[in-house]
N, C-alpha and C positions, 0 to 999 in steps of 0.2 A: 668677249667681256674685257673690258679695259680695265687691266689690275692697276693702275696707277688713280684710281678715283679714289676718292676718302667712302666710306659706307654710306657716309651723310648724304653723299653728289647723287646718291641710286635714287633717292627718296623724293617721289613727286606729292606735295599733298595734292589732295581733291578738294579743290573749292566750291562745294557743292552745295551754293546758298544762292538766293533769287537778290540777296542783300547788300550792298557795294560798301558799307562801309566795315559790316563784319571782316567780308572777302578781305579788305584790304587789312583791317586792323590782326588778324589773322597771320598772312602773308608778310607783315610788319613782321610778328613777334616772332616768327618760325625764320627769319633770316637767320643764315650763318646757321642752319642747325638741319637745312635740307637744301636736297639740289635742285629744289621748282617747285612751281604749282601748277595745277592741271585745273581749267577754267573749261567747263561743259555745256552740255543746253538750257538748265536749268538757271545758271547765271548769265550766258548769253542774251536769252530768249528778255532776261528781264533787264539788262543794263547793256547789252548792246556792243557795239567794237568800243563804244568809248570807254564801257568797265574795265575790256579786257587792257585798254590805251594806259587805262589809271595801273591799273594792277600791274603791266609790264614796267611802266614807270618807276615801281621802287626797285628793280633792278635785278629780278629773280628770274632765272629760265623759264617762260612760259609753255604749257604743251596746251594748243586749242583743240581740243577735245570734241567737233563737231559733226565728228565722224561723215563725209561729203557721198552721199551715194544719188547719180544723178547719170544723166547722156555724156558722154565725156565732155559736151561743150560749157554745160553748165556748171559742171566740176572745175574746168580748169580757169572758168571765171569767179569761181567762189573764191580756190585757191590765191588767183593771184588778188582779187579783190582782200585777204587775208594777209598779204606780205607787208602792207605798213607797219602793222602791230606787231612788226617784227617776232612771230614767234619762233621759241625752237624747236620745236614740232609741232605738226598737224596730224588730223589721219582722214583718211579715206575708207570703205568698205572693198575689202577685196570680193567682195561677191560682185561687185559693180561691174567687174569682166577687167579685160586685159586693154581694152580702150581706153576704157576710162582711166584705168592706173595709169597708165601714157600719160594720159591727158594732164592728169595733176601734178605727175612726178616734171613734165615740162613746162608747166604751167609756176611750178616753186622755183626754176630759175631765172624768174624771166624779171624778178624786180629788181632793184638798185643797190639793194642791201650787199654786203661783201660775201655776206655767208646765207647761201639760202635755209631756209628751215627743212629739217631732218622731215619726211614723209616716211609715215609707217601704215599700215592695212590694216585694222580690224577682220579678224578671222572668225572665230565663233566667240559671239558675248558670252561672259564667264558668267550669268544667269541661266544658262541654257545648257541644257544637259540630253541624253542621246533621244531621251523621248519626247523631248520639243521637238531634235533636228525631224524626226518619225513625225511629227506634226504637221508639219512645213514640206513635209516632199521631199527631204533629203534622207538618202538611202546611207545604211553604213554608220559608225560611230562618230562622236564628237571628234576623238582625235583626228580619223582619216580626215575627216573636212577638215581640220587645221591644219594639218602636211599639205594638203591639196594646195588650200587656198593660200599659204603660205610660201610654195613653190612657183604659185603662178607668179606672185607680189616680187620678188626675186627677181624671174625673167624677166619683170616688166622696167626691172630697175629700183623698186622702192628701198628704201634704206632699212625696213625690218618692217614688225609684225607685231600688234597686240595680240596677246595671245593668255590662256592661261599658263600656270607654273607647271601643271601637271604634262605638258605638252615641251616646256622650254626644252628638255634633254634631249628629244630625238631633234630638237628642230636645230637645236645647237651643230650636232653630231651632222642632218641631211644637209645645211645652208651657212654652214662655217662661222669660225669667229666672230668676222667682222660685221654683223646681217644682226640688224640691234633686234633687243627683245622688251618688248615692252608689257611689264605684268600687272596689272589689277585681278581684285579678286585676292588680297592680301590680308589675312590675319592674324595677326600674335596669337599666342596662345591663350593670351590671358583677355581675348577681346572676344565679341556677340560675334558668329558668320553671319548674321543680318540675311540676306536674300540672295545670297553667292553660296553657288554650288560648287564650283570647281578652284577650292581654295586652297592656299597652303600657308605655312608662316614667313613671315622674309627670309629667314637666314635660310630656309627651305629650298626658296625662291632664285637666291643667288647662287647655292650650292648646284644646282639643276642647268644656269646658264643663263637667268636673266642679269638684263643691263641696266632697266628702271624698275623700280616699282612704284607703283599708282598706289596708295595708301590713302582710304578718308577718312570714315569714322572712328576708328582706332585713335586718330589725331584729333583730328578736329574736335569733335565728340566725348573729348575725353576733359575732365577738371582740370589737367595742366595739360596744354599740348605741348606745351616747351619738353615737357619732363616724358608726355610718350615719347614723342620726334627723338629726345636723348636716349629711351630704352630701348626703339628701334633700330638707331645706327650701332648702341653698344652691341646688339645679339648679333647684328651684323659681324660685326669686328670682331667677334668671337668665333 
């Protein structure tokens, strides 16, 4: 975890609108008061690279949010197909296997850019809890398959790991410092858990070992998000 960040730099919001001018009018106001915004399927699917072109445009850290799980060939042409938009993260599905992480994490140096974009793994969606993974064929709890699959994501090179908060401390402890951690699945105390199972509060979040956190509804969602995005970084800073 890099102590030199302001609390505000941790804070990705979730621009989780099919709507381009919300997105942007949104990622306007929250300047200077968070360190990015995170653009998903749901505004991809509807505005396309050029939403995400406009939205990187005002000048705020993008994290593309598309989570890539495919044959490693087709990953590492998604990826680099992604590198104009310069973002500063992408992520892939570490279930994809150990090829495919190759594939992407080589695939994000190969454009023109000076700095290529941070690659992190999705491990287990923080929707899903032990008796999905029991659903699905996977044996063992939520956590072990995040140490797992987090481990592989490491060997393979990637730069860290979405993951839940409740997971951040051993992964901190197993895959060292510098091995970013990326948390969604973030609640204030004072907000709805909405559909997330494996939640904590930010200041929770970062005391545990993460690096970002993915924050949407709490912000967006809220009558001022000037005024959450400020009550989020103060508990942080606290």
């Amino acid at each position: 975890m890099n102590a030199t960040m302001k609390p505000s730099d941790r804070i990705f919001v979730a621009l989780d609108t099919p709507d381009l001018d919300l997105a942007i009018s949104l990622a306007g106001l929250l300047e200077g008061h968070i360190g990015g915004v995170k653009v998903g399927k749901e505004f991809f699917t509807s505005q396309g690279p050029e939403g995400v072109a406009a939205i990187s445009a005002l000048g705020l850290p993008v994290f593309l949010d598309l989570k890539f799980h495919d044959i490693p060939a087709t990953v590492a042409a998604a990826v680099k197909a992604a590198l104009p938009l310069k973002p500063f993260m992408l992520n892939v599905h570490a279930s994809g296997g150990e090829a495919m992480m190759k594939a992407a994490i080589k695939a994000a140096g190969l454009g023109s850019i000076s700095r290529r974009p941070l690659v992190v793994a999705v491990t287990v969606l923080t929707s899903m809890g032990d008796d999905d993974l029991a659903a699905i064929g996977v044996d063992g709890l939520a956590n072990a398959q995040v140490m797992r699959l987090a481990a592989l994501a490491k060997r393979c090179g990637l730069d860290g790991v979405v993951c839940s908060a409740l997971e951040a401390e051993d992964l901190r402890k197993e895959l060292g410092p510098d091995f970013k951690l990326v948390v969604p699945g973030i609640r204030p105390d004072w907000a709805a858990t909405d559909d997330q199972k494996r939640i904590t509060t930010p200041a929770e979040a970062i005391a545990l070992g993460a690096d970002y956190l993915v924050i949407g509804r709490p912000i967006i969602a809220a009558s001022d998000p000037v005024a959450a995005a400020k009550r989020i970084a103060d508990e942080l800073n606290k």
